[in-house]
PyMOL Python script that loads the backbone (N, CA, C, O; Angstrom):
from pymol import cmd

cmd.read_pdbstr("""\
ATOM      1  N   UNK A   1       4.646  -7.243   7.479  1.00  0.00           N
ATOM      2  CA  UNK A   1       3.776  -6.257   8.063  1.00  0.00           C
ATOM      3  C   UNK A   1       2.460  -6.950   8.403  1.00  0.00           C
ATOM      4  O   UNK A   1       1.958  -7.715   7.580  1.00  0.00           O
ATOM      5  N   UNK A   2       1.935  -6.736   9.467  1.00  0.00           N
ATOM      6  CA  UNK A   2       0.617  -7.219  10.021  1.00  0.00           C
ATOM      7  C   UNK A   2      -0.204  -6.353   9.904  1.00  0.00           C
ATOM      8  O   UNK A   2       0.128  -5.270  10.387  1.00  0.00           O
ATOM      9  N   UNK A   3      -1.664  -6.439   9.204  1.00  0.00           N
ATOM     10  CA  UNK A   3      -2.489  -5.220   9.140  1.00  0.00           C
ATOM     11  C   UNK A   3      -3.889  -5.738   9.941  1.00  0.00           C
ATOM     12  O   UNK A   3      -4.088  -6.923   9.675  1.00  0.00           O
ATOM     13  N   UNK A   4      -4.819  -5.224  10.767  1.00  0.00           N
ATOM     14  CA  UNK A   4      -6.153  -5.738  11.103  1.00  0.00           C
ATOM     15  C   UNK A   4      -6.997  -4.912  11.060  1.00  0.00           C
ATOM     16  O   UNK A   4      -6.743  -3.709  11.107  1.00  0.00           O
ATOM     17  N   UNK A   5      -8.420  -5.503  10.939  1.00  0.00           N
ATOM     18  CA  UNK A   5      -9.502  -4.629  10.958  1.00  0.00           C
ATOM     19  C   UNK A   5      -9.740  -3.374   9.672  1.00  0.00           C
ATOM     20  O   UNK A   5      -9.150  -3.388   8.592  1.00  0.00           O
ATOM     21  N   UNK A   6     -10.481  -2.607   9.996  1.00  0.00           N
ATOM     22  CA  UNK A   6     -10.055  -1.420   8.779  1.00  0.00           C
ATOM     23  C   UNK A   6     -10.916  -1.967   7.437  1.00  0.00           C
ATOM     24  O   UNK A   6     -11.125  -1.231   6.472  1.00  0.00           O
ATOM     25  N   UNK A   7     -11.341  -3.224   7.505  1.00  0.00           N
ATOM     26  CA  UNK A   7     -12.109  -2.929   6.006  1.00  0.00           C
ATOM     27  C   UNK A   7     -11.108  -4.421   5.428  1.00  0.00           C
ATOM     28  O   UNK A   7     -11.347  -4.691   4.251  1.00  0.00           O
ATOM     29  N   UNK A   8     -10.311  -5.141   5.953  1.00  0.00           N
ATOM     30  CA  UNK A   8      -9.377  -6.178   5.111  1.00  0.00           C
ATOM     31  C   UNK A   8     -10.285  -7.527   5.616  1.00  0.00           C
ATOM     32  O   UNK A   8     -11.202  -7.819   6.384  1.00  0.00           O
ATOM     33  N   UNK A   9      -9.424  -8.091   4.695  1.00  0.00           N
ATOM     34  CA  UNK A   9      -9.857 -10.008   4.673  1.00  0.00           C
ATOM     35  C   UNK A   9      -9.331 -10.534   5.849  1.00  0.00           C
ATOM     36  O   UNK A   9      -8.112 -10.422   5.975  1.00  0.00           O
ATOM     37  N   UNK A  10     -10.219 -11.319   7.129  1.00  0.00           N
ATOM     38  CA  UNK A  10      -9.446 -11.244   7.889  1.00  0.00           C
ATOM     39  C   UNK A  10      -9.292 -13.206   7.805  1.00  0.00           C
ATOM     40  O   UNK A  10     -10.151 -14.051   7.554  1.00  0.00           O
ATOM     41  N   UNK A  11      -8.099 -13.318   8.076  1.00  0.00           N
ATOM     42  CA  UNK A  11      -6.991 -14.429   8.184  1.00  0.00           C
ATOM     43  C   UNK A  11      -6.156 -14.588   7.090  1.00  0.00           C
ATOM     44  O   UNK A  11      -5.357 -15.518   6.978  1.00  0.00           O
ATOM     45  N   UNK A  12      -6.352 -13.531   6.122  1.00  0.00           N
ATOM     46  CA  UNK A  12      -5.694 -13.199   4.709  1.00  0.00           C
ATOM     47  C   UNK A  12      -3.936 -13.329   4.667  1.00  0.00           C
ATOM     48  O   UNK A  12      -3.474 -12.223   4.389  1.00  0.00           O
ATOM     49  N   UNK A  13      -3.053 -14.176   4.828  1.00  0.00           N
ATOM     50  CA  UNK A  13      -1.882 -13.510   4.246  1.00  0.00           C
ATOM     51  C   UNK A  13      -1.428 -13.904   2.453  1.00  0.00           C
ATOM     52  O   UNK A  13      -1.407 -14.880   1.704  1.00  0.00           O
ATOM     53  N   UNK A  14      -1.108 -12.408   2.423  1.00  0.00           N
ATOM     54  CA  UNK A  14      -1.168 -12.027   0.978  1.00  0.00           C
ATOM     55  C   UNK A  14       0.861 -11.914   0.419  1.00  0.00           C
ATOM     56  O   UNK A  14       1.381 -10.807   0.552  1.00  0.00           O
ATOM     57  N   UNK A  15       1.450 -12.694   0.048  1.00  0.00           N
ATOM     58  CA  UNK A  15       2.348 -12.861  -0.606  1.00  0.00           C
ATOM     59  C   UNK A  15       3.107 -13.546   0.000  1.00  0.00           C
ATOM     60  O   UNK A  15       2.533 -13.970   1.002  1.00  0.00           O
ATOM     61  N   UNK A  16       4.617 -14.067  -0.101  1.00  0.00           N
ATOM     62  CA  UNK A  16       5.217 -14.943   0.639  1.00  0.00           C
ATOM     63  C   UNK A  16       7.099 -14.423   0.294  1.00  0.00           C
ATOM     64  O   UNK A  16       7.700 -13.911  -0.650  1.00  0.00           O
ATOM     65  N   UNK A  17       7.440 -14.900   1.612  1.00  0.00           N
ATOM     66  CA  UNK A  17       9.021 -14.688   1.063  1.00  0.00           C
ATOM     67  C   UNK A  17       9.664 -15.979   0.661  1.00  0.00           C
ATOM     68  O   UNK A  17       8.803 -16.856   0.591  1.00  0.00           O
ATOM     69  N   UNK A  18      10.885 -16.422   0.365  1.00  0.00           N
ATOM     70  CA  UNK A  18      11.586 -17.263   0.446  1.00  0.00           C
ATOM     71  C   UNK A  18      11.820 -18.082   1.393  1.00  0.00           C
ATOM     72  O   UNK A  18      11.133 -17.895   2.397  1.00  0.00           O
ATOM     73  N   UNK A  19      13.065 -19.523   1.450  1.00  0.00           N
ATOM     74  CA  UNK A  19      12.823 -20.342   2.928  1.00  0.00           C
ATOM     75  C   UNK A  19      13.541 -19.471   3.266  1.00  0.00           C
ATOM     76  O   UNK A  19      12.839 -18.968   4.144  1.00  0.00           O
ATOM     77  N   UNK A  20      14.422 -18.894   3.240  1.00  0.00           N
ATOM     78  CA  UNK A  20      15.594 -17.854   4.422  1.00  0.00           C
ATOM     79  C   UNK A  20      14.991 -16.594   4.275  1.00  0.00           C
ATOM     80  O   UNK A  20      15.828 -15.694   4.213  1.00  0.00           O
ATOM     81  N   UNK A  21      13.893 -16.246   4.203  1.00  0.00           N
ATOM     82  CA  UNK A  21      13.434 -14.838   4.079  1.00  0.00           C
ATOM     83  C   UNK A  21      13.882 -13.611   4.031  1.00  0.00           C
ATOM     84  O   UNK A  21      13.592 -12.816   4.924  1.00  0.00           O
ATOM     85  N   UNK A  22      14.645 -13.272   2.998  1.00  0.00           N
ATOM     86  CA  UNK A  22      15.385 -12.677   2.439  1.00  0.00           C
ATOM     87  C   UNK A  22      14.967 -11.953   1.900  1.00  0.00           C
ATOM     88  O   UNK A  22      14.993 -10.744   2.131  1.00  0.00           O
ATOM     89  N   UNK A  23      14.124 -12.895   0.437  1.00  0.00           N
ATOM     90  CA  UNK A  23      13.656 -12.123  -0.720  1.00  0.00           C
ATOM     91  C   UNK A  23      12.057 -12.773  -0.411  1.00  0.00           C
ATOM     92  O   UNK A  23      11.565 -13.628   0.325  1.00  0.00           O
ATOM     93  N   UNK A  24      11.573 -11.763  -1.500  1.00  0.00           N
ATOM     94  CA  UNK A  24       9.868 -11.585  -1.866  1.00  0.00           C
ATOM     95  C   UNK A  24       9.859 -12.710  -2.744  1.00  0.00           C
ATOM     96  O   UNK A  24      10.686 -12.597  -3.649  1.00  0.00           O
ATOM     97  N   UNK A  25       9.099 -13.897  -2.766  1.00  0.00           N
ATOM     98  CA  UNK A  25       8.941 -15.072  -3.441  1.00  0.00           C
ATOM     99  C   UNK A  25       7.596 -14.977  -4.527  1.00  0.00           C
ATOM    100  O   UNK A  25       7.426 -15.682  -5.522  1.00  0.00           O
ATOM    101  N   UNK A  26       6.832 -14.043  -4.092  1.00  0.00           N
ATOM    102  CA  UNK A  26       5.747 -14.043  -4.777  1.00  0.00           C
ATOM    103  C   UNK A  26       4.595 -12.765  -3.729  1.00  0.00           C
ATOM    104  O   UNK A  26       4.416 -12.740  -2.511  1.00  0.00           O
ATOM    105  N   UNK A  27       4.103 -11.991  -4.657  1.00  0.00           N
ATOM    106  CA  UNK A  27       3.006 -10.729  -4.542  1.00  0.00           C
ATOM    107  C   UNK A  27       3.621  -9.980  -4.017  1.00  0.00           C
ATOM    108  O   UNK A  27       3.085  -9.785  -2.926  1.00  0.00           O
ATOM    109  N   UNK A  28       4.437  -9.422  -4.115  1.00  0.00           N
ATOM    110  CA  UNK A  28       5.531  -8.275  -3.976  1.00  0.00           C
ATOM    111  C   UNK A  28       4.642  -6.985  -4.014  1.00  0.00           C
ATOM    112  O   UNK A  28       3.787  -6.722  -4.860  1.00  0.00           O
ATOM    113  N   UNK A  29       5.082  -6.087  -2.726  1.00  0.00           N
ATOM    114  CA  UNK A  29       3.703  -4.841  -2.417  1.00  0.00           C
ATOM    115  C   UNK A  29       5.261  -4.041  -2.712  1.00  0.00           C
ATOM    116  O   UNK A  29       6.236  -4.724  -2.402  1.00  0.00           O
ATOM    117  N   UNK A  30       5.470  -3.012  -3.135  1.00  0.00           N
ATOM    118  CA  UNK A  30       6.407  -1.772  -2.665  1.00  0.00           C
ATOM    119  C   UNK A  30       5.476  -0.797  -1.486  1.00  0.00           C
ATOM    120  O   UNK A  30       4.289  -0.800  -1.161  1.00  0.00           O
ATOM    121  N   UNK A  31       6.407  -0.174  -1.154  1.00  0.00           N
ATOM    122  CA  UNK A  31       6.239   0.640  -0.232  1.00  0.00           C
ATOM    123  C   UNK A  31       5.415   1.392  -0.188  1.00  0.00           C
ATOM    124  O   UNK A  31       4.844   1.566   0.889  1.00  0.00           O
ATOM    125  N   UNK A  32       4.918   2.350  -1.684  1.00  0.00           N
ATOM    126  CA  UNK A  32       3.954   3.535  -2.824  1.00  0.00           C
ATOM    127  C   UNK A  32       2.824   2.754  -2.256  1.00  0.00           C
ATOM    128  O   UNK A  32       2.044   3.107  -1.372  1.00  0.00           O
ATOM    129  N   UNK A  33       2.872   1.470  -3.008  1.00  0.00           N
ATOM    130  CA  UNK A  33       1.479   0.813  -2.817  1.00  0.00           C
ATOM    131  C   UNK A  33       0.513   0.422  -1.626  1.00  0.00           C
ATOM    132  O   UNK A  33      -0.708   0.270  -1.589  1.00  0.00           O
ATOM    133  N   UNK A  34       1.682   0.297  -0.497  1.00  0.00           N
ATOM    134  CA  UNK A  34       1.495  -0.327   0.896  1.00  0.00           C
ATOM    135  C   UNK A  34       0.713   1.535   1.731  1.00  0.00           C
ATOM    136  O   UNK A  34      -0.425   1.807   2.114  1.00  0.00           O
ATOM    137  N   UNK A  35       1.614   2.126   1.701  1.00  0.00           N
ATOM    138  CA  UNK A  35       0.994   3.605   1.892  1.00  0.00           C
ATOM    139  C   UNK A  35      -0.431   3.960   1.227  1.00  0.00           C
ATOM    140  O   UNK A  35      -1.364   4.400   1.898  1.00  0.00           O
ATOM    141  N   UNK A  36      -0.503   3.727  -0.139  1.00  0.00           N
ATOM    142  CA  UNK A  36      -1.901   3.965  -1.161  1.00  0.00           C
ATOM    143  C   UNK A  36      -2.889   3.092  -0.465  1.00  0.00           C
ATOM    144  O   UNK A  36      -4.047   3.508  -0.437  1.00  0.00           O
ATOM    145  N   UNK A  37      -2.608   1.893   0.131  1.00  0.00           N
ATOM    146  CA  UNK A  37      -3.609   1.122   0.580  1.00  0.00           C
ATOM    147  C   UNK A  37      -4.121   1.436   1.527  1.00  0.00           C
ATOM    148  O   UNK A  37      -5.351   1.468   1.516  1.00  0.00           O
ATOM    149  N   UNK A  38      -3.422   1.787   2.699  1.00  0.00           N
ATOM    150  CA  UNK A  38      -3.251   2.815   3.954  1.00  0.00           C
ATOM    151  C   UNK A  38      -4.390   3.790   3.685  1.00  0.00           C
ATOM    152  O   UNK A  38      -5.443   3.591   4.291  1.00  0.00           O
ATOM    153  N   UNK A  39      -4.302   4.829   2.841  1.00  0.00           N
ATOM    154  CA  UNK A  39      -4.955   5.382   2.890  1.00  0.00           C
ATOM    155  C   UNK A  39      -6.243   5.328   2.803  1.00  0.00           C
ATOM    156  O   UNK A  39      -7.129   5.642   3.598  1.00  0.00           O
ATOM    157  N   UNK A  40      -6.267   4.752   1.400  1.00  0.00           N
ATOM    158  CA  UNK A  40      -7.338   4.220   0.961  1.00  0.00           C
ATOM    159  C   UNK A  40      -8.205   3.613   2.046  1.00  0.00           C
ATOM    160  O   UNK A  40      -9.383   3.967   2.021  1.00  0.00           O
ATOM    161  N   UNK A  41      -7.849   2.794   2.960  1.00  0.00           N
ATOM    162  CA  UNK A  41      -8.528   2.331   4.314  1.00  0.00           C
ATOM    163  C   UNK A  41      -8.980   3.478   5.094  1.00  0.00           C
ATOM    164  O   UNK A  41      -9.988   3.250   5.764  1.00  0.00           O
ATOM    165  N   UNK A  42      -8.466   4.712   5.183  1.00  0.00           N
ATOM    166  CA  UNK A  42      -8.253   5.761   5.962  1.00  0.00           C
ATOM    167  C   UNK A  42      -9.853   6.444   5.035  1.00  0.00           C
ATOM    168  O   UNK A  42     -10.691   7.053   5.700  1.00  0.00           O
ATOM    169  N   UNK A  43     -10.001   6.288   3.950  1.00  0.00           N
ATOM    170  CA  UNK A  43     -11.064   7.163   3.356  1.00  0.00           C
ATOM    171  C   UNK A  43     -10.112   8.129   2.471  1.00  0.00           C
ATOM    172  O   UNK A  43     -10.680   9.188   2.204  1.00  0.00           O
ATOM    173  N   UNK A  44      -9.076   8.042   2.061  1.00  0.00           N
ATOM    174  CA  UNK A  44      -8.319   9.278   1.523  1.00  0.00           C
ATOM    175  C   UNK A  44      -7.970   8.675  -0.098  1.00  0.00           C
ATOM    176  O   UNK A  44      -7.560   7.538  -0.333  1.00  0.00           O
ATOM    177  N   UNK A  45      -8.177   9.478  -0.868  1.00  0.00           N
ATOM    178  CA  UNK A  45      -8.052   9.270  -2.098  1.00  0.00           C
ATOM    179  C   UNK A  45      -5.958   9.867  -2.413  1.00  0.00           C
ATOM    180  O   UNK A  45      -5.430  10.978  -2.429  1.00  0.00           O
ATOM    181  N   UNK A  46      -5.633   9.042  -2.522  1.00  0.00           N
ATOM    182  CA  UNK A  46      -3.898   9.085  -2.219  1.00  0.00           C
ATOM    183  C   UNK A  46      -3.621   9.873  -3.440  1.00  0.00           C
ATOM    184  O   UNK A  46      -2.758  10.706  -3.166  1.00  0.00           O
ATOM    185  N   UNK A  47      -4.203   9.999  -5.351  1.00  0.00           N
ATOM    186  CA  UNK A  47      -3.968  10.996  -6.204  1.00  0.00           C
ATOM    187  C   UNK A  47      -4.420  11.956  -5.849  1.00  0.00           C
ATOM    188  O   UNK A  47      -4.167  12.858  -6.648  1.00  0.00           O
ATOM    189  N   UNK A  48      -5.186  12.379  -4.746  1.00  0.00           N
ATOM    190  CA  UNK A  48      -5.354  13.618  -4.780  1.00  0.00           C
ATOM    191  C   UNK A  48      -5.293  14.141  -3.425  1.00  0.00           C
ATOM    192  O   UNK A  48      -6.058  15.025  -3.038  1.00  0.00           O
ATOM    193  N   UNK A  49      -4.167  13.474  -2.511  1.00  0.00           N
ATOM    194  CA  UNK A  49      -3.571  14.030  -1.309  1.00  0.00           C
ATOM    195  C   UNK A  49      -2.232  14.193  -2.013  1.00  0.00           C
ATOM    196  O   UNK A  49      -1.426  13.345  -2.397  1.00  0.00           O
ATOM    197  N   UNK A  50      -2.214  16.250  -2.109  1.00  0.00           N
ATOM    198  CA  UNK A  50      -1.136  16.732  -2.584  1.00  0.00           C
ATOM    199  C   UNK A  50      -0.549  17.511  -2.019  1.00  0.00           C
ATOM    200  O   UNK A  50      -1.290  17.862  -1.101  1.00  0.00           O
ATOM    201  N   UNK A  51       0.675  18.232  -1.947  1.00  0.00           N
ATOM    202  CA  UNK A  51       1.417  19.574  -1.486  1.00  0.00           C
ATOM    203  C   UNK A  51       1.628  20.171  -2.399  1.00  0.00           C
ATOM    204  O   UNK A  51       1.574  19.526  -3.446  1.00  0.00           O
ATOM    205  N   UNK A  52       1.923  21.463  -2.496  1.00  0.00           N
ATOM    206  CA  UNK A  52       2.813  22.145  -3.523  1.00  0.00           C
ATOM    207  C   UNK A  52       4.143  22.633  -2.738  1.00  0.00           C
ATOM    208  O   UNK A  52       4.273  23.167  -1.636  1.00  0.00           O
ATOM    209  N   UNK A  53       5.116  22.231  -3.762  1.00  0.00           N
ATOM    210  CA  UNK A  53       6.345  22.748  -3.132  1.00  0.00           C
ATOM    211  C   UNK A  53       7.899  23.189  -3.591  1.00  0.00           C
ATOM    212  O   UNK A  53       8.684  22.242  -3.538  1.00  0.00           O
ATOM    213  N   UNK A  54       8.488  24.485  -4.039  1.00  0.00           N
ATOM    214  CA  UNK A  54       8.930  24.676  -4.600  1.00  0.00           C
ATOM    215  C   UNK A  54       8.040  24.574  -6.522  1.00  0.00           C
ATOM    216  O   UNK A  54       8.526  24.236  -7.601  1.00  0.00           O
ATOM    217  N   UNK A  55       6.927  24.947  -6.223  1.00  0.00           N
ATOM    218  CA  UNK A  55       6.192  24.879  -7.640  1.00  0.00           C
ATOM    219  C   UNK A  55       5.936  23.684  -8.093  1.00  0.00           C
ATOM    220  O   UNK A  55       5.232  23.707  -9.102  1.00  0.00           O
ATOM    221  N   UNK A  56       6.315  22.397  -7.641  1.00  0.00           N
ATOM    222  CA  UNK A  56       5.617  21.197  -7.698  1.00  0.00           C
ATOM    223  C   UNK A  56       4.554  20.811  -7.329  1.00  0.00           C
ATOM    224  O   UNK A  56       4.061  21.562  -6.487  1.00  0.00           O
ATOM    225  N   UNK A  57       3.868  19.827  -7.621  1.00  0.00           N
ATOM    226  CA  UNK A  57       2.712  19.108  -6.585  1.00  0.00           C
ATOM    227  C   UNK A  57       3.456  17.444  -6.294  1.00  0.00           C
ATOM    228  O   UNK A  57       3.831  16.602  -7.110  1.00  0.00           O
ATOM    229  N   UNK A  58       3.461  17.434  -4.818  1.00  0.00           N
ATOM    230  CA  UNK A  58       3.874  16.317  -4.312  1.00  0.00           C
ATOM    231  C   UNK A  58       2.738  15.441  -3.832  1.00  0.00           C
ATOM    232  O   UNK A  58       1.584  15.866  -3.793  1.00  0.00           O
ATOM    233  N   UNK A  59       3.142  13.956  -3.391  1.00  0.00           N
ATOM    234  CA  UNK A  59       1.648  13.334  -3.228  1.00  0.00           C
ATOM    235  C   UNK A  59       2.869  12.206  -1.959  1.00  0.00           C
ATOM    236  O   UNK A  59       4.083  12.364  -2.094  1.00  0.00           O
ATOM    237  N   UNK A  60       2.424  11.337  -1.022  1.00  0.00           N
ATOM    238  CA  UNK A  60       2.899  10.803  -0.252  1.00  0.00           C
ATOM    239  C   UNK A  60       3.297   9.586  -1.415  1.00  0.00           C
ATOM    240  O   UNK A  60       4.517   9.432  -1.469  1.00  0.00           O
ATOM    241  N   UNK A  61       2.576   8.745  -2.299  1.00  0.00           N
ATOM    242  CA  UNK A  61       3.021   8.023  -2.792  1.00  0.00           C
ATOM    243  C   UNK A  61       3.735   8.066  -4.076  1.00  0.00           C
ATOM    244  O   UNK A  61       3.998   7.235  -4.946  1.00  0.00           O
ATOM    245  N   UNK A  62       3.992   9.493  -3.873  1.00  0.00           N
ATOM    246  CA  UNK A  62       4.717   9.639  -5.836  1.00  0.00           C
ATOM    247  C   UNK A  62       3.820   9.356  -6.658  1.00  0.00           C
ATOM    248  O   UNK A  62       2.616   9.179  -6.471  1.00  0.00           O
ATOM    249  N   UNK A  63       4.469   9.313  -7.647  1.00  0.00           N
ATOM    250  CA  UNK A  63       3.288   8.670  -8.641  1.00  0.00           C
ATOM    251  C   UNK A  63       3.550   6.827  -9.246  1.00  0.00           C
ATOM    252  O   UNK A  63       3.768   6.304 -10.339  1.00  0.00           O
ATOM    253  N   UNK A  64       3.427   6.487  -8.263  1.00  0.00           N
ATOM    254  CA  UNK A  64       3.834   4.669  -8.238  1.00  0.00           C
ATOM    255  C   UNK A  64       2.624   3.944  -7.549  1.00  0.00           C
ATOM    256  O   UNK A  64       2.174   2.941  -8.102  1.00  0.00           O
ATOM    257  N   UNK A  65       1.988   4.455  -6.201  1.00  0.00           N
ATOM    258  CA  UNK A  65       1.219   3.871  -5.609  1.00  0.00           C
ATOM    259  C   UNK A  65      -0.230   3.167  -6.304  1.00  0.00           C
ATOM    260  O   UNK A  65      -0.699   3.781  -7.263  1.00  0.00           O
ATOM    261  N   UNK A  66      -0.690   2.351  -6.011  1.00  0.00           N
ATOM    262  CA  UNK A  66      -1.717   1.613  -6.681  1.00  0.00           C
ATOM    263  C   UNK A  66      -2.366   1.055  -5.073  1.00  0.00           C
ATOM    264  O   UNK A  66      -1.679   0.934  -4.059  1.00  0.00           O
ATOM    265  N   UNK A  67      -3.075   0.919  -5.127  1.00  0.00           N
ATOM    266  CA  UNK A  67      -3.938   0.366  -4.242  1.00  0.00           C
ATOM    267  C   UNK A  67      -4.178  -1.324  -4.148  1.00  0.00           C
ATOM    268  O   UNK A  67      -4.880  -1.784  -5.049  1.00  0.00           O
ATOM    269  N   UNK A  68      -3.898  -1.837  -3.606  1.00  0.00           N
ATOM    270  CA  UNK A  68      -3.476  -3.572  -3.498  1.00  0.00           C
ATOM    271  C   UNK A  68      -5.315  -4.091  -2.942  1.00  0.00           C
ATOM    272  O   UNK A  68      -5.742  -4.343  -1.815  1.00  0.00           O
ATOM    273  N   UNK A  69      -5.865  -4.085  -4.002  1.00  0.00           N
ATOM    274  CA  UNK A  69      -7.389  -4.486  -3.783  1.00  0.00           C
ATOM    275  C   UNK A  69      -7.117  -6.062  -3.364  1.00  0.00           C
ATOM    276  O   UNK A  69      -7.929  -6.264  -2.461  1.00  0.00           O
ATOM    277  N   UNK A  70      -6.622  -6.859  -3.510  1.00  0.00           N
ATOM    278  CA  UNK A  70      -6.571  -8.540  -2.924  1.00  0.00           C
ATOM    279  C   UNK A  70      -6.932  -8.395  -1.735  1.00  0.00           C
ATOM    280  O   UNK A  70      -7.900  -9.084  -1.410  1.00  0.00           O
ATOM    281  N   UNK A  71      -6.373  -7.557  -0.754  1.00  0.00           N
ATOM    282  CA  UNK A  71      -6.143  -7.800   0.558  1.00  0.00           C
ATOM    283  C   UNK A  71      -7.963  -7.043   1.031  1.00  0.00           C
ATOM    284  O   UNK A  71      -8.578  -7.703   1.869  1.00  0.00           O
ATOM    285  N   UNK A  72      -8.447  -6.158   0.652  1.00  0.00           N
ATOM    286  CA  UNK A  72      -9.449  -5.980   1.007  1.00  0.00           C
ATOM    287  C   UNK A  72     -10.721  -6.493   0.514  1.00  0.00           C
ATOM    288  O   UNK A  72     -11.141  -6.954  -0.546  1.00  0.00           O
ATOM    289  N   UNK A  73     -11.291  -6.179   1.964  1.00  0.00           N
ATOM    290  CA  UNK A  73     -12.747  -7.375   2.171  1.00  0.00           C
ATOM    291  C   UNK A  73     -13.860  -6.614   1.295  1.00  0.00           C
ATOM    292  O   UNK A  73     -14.988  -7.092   1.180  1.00  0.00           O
TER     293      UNK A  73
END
""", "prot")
cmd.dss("prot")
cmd.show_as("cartoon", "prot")
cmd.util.cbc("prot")
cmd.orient("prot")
């Protein structure tokens, strides 16, 4: 994924795959986290962008997302 502008380190790449790029070799983002960061750039606090639904409270990142501070400036 390529990200620019927005508040990041710019010429930053942040983790690496393997030689056949396959697998994640090192700084492995999931998906929760990659979204949480997203936001977070956006100005949006991601624990407390919620729905209710069927009597739940839902959030875009579940409850997994963390915010990947390395990458920002």
């Amino acid at each position: 994924m390529v990200m620019a502008g927005a508040g990041l380190k710019g010429g930053y790449a942040y983790g690496a795959s393997d030689e056949l790029g396959f697998s994640v070799a090192r700084d492995k983002v999931h998906v929760h986290d990659f979204q949480a960061t997203i936001l977070h750039l956006l100005g949006f606090d991601h624990e407390k962008l919620t729905y209710r639904f069927q009597g739940r409270d839902f959030r875009l990142t579940d409850v997994h997302g963390h915010v990947v501070k390395d990458i920002i400036a």
